[in-house]
C-alpha positions as CSV (number, residue, x, y, z in Angstrom):
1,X,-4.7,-33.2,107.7
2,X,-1.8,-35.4,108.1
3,X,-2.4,-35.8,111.9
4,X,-6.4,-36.9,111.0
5,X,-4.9,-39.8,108.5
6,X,-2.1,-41.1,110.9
7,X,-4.7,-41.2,113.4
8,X,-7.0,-43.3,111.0
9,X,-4.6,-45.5,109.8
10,X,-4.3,-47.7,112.5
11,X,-6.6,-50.7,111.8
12,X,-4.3,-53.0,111.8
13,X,-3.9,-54.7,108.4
14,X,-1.1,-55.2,105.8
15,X,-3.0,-53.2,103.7
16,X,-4.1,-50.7,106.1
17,X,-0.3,-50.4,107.1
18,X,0.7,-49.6,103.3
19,X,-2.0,-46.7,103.5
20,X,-0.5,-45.5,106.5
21,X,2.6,-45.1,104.5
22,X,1.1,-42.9,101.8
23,X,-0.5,-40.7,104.6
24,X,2.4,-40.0,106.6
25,X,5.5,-39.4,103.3
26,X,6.0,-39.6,99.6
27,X,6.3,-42.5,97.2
28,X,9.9,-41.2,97.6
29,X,10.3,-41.6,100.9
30,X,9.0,-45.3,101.1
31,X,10.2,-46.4,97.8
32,X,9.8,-50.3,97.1
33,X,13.1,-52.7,97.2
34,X,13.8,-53.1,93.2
35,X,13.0,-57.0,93.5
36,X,9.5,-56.1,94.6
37,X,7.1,-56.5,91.1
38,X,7.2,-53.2,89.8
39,X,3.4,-53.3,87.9
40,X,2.0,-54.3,91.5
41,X,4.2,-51.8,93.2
42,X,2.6,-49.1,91.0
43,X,-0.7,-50.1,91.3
44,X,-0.2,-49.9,95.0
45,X,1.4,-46.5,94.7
46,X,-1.7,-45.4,93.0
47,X,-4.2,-46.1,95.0
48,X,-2.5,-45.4,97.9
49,X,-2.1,-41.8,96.5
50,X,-5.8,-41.2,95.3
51,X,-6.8,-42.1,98.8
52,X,-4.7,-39.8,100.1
53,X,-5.8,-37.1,97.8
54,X,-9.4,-37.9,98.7
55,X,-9.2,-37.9,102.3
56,X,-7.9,-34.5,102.3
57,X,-10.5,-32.8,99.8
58,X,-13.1,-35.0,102.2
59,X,-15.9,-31.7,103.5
60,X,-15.2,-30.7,106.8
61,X,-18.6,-29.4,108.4
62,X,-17.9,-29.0,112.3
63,X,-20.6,-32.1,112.3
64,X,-18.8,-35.3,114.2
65,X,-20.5,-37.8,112.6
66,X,-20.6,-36.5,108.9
67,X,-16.8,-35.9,109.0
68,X,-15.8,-39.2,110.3
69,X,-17.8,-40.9,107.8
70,X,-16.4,-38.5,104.8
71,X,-13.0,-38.9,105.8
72,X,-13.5,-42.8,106.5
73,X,-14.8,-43.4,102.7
74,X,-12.2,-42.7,100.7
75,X,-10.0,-44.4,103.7
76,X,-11.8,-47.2,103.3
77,X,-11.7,-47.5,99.7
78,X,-8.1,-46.9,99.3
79,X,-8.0,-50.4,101.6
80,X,-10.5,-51.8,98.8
81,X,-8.1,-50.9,96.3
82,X,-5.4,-52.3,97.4
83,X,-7.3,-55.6,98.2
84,X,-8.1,-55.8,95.0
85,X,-4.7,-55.2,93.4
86,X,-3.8,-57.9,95.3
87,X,-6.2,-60.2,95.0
88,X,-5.8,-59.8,90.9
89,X,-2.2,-60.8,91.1
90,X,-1.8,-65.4,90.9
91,X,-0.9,-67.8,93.7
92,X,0.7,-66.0,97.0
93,X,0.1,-66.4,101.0
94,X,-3.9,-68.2,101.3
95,X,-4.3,-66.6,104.6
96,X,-3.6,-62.8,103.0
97,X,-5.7,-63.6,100.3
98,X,-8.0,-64.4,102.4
99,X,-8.1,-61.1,104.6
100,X,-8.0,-59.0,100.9
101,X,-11.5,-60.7,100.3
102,X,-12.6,-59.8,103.7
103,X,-11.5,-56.2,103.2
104,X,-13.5,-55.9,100.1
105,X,-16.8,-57.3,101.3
106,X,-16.8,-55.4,104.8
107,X,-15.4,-52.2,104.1
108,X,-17.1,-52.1,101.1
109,X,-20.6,-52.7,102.8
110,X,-19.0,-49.7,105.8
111,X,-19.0,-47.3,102.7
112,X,-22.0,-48.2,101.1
113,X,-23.7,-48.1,105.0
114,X,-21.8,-44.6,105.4
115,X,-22.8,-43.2,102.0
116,X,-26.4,-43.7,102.9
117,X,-26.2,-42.4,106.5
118,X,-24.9,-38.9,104.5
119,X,-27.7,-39.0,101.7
120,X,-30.0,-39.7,104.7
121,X,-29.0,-36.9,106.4
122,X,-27.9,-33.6,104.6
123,X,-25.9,-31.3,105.9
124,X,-27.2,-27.9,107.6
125,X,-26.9,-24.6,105.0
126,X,-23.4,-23.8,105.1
127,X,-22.8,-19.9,107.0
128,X,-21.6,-17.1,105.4
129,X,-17.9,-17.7,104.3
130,X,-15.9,-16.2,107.1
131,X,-13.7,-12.9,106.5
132,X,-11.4,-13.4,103.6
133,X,-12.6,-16.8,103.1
134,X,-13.2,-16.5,99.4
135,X,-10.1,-16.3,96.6
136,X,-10.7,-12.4,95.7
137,X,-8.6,-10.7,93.5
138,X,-7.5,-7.3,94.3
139,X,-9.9,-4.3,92.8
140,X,-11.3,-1.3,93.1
141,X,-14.3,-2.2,94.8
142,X,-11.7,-3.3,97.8
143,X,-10.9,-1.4,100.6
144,X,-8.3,-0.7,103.0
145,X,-9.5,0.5,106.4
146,X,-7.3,1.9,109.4
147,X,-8.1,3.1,113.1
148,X,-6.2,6.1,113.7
149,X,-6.0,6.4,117.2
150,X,-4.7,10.1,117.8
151,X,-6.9,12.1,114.6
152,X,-9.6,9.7,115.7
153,X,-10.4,8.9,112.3
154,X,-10.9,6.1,109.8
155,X,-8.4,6.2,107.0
156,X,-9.9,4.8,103.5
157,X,-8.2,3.4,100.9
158,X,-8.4,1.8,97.7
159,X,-6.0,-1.3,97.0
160,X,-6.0,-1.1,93.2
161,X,-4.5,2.3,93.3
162,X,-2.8,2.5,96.4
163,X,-4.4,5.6,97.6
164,X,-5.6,7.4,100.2
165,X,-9.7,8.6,99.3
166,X,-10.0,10.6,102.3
167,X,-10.9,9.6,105.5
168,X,-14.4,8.8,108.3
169,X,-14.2,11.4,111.1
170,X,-15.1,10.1,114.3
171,X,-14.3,12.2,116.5
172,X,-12.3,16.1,117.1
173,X,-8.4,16.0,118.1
174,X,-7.6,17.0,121.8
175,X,-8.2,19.5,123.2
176,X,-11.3,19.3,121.5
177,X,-11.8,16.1,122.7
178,X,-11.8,17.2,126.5
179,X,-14.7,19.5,126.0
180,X,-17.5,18.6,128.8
181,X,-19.9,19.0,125.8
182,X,-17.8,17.0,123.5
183,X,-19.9,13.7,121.7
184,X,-18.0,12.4,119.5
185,X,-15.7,9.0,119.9
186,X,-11.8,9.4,121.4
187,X,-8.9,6.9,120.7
188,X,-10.3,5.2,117.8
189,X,-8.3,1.7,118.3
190,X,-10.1,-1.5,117.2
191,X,-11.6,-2.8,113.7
192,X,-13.2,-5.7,112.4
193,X,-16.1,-6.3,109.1
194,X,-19.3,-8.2,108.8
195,X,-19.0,-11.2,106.9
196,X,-21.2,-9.9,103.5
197,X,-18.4,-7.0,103.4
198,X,-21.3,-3.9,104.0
199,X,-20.4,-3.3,107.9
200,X,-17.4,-2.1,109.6
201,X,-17.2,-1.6,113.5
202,X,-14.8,0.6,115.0
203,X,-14.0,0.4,118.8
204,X,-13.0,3.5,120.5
205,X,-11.2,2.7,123.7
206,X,-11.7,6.0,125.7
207,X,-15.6,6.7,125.1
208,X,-16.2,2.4,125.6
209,X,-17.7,2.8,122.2
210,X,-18.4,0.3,118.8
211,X,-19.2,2.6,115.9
212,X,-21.5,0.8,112.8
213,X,-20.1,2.0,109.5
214,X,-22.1,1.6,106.0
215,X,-18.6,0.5,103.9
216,X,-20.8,1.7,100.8
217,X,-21.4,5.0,101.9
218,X,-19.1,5.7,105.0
219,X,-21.9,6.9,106.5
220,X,-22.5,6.0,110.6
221,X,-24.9,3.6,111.4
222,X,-24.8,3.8,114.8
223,X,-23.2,3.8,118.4
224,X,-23.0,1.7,121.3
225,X,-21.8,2.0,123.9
226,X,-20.3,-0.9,126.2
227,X,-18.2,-1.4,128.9
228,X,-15.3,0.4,130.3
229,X,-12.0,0.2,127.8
230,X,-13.1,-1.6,125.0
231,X,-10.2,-3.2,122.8
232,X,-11.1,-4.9,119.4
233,X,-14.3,-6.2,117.8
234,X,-15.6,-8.5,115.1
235,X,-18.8,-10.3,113.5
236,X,-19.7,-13.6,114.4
237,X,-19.2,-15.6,110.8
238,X,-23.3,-15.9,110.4
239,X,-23.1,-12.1,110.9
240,X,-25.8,-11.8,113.4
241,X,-24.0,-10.5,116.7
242,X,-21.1,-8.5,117.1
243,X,-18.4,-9.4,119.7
244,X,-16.3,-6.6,121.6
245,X,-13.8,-7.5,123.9
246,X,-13.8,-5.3,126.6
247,X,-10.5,-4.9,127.7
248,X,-11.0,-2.8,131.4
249,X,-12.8,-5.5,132.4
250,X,-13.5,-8.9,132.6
251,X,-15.9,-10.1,129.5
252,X,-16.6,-9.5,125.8
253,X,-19.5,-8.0,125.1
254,X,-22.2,-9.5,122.4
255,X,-24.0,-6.8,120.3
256,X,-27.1,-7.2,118.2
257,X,-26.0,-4.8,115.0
258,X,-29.4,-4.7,113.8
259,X,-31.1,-3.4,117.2
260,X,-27.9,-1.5,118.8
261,X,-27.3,-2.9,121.7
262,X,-25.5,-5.2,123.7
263,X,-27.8,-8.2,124.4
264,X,-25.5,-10.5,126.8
265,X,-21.8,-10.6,128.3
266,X,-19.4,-13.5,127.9
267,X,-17.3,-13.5,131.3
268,X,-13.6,-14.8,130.3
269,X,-10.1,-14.1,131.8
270,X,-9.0,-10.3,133.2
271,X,-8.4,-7.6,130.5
272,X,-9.8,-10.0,127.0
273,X,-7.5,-8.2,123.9
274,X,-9.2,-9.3,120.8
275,X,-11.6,-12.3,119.6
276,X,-12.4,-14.4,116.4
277,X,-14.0,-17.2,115.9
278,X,-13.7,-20.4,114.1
279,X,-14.4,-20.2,110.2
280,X,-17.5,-22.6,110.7
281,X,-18.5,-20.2,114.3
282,X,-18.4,-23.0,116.7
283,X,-15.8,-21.3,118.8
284,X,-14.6,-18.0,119.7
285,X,-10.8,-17.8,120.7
286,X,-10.4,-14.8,123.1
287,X,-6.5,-13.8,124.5
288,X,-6.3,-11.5,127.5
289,X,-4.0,-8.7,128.4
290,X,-3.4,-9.3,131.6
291,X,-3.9,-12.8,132.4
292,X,-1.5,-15.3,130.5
293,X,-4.3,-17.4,129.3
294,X,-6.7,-17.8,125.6
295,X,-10.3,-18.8,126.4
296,X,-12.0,-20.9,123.8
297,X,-15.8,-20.2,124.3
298,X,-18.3,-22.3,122.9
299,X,-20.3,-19.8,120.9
300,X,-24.0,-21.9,121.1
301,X,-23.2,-21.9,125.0
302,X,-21.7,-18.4,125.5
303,X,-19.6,-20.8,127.9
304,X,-15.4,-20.8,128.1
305,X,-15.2,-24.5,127.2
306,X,-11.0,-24.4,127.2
307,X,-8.3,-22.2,128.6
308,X,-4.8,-22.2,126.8
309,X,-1.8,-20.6,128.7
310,X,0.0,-18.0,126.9
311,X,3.6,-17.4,127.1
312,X,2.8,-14.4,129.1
313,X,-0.2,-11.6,129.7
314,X,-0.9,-8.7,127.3
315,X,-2.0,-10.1,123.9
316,X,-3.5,-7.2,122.0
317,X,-4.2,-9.4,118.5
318,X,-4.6,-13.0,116.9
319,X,-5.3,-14.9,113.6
320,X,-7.3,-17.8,112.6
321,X,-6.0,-19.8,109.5
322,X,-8.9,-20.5,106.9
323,X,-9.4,-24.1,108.3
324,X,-9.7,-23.3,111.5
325,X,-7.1,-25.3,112.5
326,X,-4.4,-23.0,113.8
327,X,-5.0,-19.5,115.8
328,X,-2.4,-17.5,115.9
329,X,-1.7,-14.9,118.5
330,X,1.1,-12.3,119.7
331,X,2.2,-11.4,123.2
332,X,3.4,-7.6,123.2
333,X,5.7,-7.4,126.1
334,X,7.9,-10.6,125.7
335,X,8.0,-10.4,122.3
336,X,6.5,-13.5,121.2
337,X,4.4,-15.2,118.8
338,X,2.7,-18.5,119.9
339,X,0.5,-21.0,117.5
340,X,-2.4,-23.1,119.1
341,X,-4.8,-25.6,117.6
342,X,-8.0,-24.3,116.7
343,X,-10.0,-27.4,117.5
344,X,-9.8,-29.8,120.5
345,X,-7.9,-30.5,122.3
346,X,-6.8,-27.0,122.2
347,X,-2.9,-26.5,122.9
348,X,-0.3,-24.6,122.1
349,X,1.6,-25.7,119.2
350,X,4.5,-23.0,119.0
351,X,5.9,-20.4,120.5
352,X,8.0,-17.8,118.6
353,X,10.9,-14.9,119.7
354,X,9.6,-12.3,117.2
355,X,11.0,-9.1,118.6
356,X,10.5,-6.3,120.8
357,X,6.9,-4.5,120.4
358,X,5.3,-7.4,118.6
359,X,2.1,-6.4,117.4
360,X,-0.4,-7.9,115.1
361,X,-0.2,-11.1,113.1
362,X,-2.6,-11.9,109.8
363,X,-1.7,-15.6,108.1
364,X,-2.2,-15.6,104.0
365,X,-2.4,-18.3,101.4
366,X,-1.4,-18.1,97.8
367,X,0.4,-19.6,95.0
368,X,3.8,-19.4,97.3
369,X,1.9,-21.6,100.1
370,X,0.7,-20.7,104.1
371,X,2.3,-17.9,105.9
372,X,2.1,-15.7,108.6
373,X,3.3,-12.2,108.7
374,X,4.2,-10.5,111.9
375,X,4.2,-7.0,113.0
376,X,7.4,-6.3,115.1
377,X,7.3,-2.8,116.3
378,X,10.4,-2.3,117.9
379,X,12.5,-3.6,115.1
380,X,10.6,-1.9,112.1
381,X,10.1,-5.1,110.2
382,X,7.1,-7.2,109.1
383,X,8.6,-11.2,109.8
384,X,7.3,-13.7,107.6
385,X,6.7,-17.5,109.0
386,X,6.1,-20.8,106.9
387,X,2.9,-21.9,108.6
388,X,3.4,-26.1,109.1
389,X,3.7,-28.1,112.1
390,X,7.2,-26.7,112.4
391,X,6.6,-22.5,111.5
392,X,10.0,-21.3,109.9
393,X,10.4,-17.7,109.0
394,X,11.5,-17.2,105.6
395,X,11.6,-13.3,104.9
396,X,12.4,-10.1,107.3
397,X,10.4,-6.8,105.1
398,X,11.6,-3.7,106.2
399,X,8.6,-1.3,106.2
400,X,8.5,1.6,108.1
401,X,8.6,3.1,111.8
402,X,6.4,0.9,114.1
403,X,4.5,-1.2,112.3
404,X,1.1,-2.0,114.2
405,X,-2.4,-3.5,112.1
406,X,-1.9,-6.0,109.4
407,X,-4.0,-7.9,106.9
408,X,-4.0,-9.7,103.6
409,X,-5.8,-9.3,100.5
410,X,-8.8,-11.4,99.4
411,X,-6.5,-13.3,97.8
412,X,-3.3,-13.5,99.4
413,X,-1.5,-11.6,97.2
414,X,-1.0,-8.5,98.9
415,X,-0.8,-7.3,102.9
416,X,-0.8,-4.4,104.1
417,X,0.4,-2.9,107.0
418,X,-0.5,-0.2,109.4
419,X,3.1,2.0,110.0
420,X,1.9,3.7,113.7
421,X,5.1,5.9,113.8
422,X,5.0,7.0,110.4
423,X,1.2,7.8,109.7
424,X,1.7,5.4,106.7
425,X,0.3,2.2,105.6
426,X,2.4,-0.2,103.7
427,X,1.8,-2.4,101.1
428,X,3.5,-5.4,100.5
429,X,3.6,-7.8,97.4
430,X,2.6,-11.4,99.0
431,X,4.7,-13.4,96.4
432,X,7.7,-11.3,96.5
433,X,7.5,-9.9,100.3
434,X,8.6,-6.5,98.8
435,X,7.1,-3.4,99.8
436,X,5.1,-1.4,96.8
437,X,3.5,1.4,97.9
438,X,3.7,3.6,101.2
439,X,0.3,5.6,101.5
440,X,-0.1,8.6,103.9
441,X,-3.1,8.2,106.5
442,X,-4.1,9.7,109.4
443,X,-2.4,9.7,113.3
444,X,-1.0,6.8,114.6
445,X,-2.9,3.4,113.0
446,X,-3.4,0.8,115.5
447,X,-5.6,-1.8,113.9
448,X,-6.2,-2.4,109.9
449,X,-8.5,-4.7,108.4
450,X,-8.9,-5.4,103.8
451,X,-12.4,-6.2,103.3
452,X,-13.2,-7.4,99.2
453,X,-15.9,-5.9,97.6
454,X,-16.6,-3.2,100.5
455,X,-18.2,-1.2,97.8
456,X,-20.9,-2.9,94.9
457,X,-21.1,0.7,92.7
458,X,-19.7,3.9,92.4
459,X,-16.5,5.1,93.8
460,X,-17.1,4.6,97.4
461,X,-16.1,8.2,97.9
462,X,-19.5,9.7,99.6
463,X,-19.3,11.2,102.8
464,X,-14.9,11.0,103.6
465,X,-13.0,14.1,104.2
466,X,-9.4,15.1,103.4
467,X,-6.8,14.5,106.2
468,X,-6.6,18.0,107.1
469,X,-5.0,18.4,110.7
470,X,-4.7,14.8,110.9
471,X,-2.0,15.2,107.3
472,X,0.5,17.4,110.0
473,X,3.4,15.2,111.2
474,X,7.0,15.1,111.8
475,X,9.0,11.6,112.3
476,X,12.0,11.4,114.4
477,X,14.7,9.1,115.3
478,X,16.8,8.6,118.1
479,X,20.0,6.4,118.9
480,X,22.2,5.2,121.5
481,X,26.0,5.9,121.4
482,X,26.8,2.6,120.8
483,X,23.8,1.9,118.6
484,X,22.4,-0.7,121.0
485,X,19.5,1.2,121.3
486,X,16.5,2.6,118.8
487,X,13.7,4.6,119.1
488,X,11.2,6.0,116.6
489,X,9.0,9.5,117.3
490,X,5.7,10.7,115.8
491,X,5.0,14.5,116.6
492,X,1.4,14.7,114.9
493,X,-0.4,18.1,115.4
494,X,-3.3,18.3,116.7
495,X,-4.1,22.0,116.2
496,X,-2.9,24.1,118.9
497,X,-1.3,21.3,120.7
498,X,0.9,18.0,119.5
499,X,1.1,14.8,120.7
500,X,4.3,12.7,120.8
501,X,4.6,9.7,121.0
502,X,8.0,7.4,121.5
503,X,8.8,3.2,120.7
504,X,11.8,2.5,121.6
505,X,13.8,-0.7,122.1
506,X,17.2,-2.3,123.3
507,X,17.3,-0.9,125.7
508,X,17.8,-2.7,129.6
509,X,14.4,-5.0,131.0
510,X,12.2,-3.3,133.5
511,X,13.8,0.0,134.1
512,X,12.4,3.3,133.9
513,X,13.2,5.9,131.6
514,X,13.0,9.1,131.2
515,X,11.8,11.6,128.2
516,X,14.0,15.2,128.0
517,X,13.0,18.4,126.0
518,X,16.8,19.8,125.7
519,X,18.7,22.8,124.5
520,X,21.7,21.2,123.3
521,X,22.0,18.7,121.1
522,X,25.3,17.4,122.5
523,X,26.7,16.9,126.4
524,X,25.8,18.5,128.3
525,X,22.6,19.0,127.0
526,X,21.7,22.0,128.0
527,X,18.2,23.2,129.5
528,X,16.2,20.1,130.3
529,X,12.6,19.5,130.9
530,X,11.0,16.1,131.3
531,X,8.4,15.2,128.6
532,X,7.7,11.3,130.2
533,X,8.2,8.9,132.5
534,X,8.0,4.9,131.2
535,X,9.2,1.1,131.7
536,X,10.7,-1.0,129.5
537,X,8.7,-4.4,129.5
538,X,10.6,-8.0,129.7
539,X,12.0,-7.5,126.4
540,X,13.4,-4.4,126.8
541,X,10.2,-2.1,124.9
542,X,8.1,0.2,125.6
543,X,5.6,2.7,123.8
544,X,4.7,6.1,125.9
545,X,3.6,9.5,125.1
546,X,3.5,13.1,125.9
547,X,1.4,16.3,124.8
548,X,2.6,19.7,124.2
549,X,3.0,22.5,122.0
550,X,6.2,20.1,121.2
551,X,5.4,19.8,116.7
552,X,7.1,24.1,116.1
553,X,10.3,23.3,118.2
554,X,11.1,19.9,117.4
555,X,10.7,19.9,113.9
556,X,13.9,20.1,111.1
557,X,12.0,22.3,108.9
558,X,10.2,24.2,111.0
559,X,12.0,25.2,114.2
560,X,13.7,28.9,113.8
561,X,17.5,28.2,115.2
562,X,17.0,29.7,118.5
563,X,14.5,28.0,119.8
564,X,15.0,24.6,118.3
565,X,14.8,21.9,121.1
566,X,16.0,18.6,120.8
567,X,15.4,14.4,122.6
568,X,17.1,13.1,125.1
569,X,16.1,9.9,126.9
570,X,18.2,8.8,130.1
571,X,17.6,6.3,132.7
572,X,15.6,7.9,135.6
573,X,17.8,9.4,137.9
574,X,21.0,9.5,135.4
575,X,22.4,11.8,133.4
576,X,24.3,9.8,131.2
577,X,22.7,9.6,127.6
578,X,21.3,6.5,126.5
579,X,19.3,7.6,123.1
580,X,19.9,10.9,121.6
581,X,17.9,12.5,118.9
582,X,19.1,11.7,115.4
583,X,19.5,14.8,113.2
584,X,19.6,15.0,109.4
């Protein structure tokens, strides 16, 4: 807002000069030499201020010419004002007094003309509110939804208790999942609502799927099926289409939820990660994977309209502010956070260092003011920015082993996060950045969404099913010798077989890595068998897993002594240690 009134305030007058002042500081920061009269000065002050106040309550519509003549009336009359003011006070400069008269005759007729050019022409029914548009308090009838990638489930909880109701199967655990015969939907990844609160689509990356879920009933509405890879999906804000992003390709995919079915493709940039869209629906802001670049598309057009350079490729998640005006999005592999403008001319705004594995990013507004909280996987942490045109972060919350999804309450009270490590979900009071509850869920959350009011009536129960296999997980740690290294492990069963999975972090930029299955806890280790191969990224990250009958032997409690095996992880090639499995 403060850029739009410097950008007015350039007409060229005394008086427009002194409303310059008010939009760009405080009455403290251009306070009036003491010889100056002080009943004029005040007047000044206050009209200065009540312009200032009314050009940023002034509707914004996405309309050109209604917002230019809503935020030029009160601009206008602010000038008025002060005219006036001085035009009441006896004798002084002719030539000003003059120009005061001027003012009031010709920008009073420019805001009688513009007042008339709105009554003539009413604005368009307003859309939907977008997703968390509306100040909701936190209730029963919310609900907390995660995609949990390795059970292939939806996790379901209710916010006003903090508890787990049981979850949406998707789809069977491998080996299951392998079957030639097998239907159901693998990797269960990406998430997003409908903007009325009754729809949730799920995107499972390995059957290119977007599943349609009642939020009433958690019963399935229906499949489809899209391209190869799919990543992340959401509801356009007048909740007619549904856009996918498919991420093994090249475009996003546009659904129609009502008939099933994808009705047109959006080419953009290699690899697209996630899309939202402006809160009014004008544009759709897509990041890509592997191509360091955000396409704005023009969502009447179906058209990229703007390209923004990221930091660098693989951005798996972004945010839009509830103005529209800033999007903010992570890049995974560097580690960074960057801010654009969400409205032309589109440009970057900020970039961030927010640590190894960065994930997901939500922004929230409350009593406290605008923030942004960050998902840094490899440190454990949720990082809290001040949004403004300089972000500062102003909290570090500890929260669990790999944070992933994140989003905030209805009304910006709460947030909630997605622990991928941990099969846990966090939640996190908003005004004191303190965690509250820690809530068990199923295998590995990747994304998370709140959606108010999910449920009208009842309990929202129908139709979920305990965790079950999905409830059957060990979390491990490892460490380097000198503690310049971390890494957390998940072991989740997945009935006869186990998957593991690894973050670590600190370790050396863009070498490879390898996993051990060991007999000995100490040098030299014993028996070894390789588990995985991976590459740290520019930051010195990486995520990678492994499958095995690994949950029996690896396990605290439930290894017998002799056949207890334990992780090592050395550089490929080496033998030296550089992580070692932390026991209790």
């Amino acid at each position: 807002m403060t850029a739009i009134l410097k950008k007015l305030c350039v007409y060229g007058t005394t008086v427009s000069c002194l409303s310059g002042l008010a939009a760009c500081g405080t009455r403290e920061q251009h306070a009036l030499p003491s010889h100056i009269n002080s009943a004029f000065a005040q007047e000044m002050i206050k009209s200065i201020e009540k312009m200032h106040r009314d050009m940023a309550a002034a509707p914004m519509t996405g309309d050109p010419g209604r917002d230019f003549a809503a935020m030029t009336i009160p601009h206008h009359q602010g000038a008025v004002d002060l005219a006036k003011a001085l035009l009441a006070q006896p004798g002084g400069d002719p030539v000003l007094r003059r120009l005061a008269q001027e003012i009031v005759i010709t920008q009073g007729q420019e805001i009688a003309l513009m007042r008339r050019r709105l009554a003539a022409s009413p604005p368009s029914a307003p859309s939907p509110a977008p997703p968390g548009a509306e100040r909701i308090p936190v209730s029963g009838q919310d609900r907390v939804y995660t995609a949990d990638q390795t059970s292939n489930t939806v996790s379901v909880i209710d916010p006003a208790t903090n508890r787990l109701l049981g979850v949406i199967r998707l789809g069977d655990t491998v080996p299951g999942a392998l079957s030639p015969l097998y239907k159901g939907q693998v990797l269960v990844h990406g998430m997003g609502f409908s903007p009325d609160h009754r729809t949730l689509c799920v995107v499972s990356i390995a059957s290119n799927s977007v599943t349609l879920i009642d939020t009433a009933t958690n019963r399935i509405k229906g499949v489809v099926y899209i391209g190869r890879s799919p990543h992340e999906a959401f509801f356009t804000p007048d909740g007619k289409e549904v856009w996918a992003t498919v991420r093994g390709e090249d475009y996003v995919s546009v659904i129609d939820p009502v008939r099933m079915r994808e009705t047109r493709r959006v080419r953009t940039a290699n690899g697209p990660g996630m899309v939202l869209f402006h809160p009014n629906g004008r544009y759709a802001y897509v990041p890509s994977s592997f191509t360091p670049q955000v396409d704005i598309v023009d969502t009447r057009t179906y058209q990229v309209i703007a390209r923004v350079p990221q930091a660098s490729p693989f951005s798996p998640n972004l945010a839009v502010t509830r103005d529209g005006k800033e999007v903010w999005f992570t890049l995974k592999d560097s580690g960074k956070t960057q801010v654009m403008s969400g409205e032309p001319p589109f440009r970057v705004l900020a970039t961030l260092d927010t640590g190894p594995i960065t994930n997901h990013v939500t922004t929230v507004d409350n009593a406290n003011g605008h923030f942004a909280y960050v998902t840094v996987g490899g440190e454990n942490k949720v990082k809290v920015y001040r949004r403004g045109e300089r972000p500062v972060q102003v909290a570090t919350i500890p929260v669990g082993d790999l944070p992933h999804g994140v989003w905030g309450s209805g009304d910006g009270t709460r947030v909630y996060v997605g622990l991928e490590n941990q099969d846990r979900v966090a939640a996190i009071d908003a005004l004191t950045n303190r965690v509250v509850a820690t809530i068990p869920i199923g295998q590995q959350a990747q994304a998370l969404v709140y959606v108010p009011r999910a449920v009208p009536s009842g309990d929202g129960r129908s139709s979920l099913v305990p965790l079950g296999w999905a409830g059957k997980a060990d979390h491990l740690v490892m460490t380097g010798p000198q503690r310049n290294g971390h890494a957390t492990v998940s072991v989740n069963a997945m009935g006869p077989m186990d998957t593991l999975q690894i973050a670590a972090s600190g370790l050396e930029p863009r070498k490879t890595y390898t996993l051990w299955l060991v007999t000995e806890r100490t040098a030299p280790f014993g028996h070894k068998q390789q588990l995985a191969n991976f590459t740290t990224n520019v930051a010195g990250a990486q995520v990678a897993q492994a499958i095995g009958p690994l949950r029996e032997i690896l396990s605290p409690s439930n290894a017998a002594q002799d056949r207890r095996r334990y992780l090592l992880l050395t550089l490929t090639g080496s033998d030296a240690p550089v992580l070692t499995q932390r026991t209790p």
